[in-house]
C-alpha positions in Angstrom: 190.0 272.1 6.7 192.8 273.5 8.2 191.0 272.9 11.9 191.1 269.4 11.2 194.9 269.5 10.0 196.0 271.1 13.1 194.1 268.6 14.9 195.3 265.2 13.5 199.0 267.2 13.8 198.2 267.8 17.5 196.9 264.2 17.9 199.8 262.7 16.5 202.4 264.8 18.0 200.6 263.7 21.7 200.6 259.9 20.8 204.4 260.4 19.7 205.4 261.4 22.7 203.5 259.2 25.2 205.3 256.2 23.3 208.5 257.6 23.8 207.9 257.5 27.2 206.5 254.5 27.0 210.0 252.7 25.0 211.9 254.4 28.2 209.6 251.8 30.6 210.1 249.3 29.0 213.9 249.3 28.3 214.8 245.5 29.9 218.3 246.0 31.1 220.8 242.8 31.5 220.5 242.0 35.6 224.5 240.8 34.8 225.5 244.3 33.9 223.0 245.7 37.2 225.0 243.3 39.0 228.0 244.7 38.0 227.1 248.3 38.0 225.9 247.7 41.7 229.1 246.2 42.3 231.4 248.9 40.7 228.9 251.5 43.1 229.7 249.7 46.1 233.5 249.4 45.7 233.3 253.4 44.8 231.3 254.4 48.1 233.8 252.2 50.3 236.6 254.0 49.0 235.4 257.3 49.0 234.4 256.5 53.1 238.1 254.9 52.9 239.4 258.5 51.8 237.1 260.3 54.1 239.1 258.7 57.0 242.2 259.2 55.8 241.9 262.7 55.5 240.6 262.9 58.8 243.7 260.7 60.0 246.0 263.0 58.2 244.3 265.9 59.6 244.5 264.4 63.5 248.2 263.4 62.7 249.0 267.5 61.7 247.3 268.4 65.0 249.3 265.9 66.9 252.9 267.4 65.0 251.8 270.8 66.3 251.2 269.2 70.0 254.2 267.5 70.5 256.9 269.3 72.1 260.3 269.8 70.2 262.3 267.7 72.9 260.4 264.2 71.6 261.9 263.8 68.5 261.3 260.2 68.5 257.1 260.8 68.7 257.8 263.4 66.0 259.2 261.0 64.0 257.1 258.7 64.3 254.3 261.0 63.5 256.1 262.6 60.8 256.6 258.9 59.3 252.9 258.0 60.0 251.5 261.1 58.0 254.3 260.4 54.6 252.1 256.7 54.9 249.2 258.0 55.5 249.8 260.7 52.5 250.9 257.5 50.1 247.5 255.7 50.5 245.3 258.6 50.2 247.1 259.8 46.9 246.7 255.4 46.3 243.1 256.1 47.0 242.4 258.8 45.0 244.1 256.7 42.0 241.7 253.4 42.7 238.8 256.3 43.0 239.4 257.8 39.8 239.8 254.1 37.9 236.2 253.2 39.5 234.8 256.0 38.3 236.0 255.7 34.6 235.0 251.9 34.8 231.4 253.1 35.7 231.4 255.2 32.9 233.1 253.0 30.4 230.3 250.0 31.4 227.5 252.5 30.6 225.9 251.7 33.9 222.3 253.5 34.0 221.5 256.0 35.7 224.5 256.7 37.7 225.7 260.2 38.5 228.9 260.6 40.5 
């Protein structure tokens, strides 16, 4: 008697779970939303390439301040004018990154991880 309990419990826990799995396959999601979500990914990965070069710009630009002898103070300038831009659209970068990021999340795109 019990035997046959334990079975049936077994047998029922097993068929539980494979149609959990199964309801996971066969979630339909909206192709507008994919759309979007793909969209929303895109526009993330450009910026964050966007940020990559700016940090390699501002890093080149420190190198080139180091370089430049004390007499040119016009090329310093310059350079020192260059990195204060250079600063103000990485931190404008950062900003745009961090709002993409919080729209993926707020959309509920699936399966994303950042």
């Amino acid at each position: 008697m019990t035997r046959c309990i334990i079975c049936v419990i077994l047998f029922s826990s097993a068929l539980a779970y494979t149609g959990a799995s199964n309801i996971q396959e066969a979630i339909i999601t909206d192709p507008s939303i994919s759309r979007r979500c793909e969209s929303l990914v895109d526009n993330r990965r450009r910026k964050v390439k966007h940020r990559q070069r700016l940090t390699y710009l501002n890093e080149r630009n420190k190198k080139l301040q180091k370089a430049t002898p004390v007499a040119k103070k016009s090329i310093r300038q310059k350079l020192i004018e260059n990195q204060k831009s250079i600063f103000k659209e990485l931190r404008l970068t950062n900003l745009r990154i961090q709002d993409i990021e919080e729209s993926i999340i707020r959309r509920g795109c699936p399966g994303i991880s950042l």
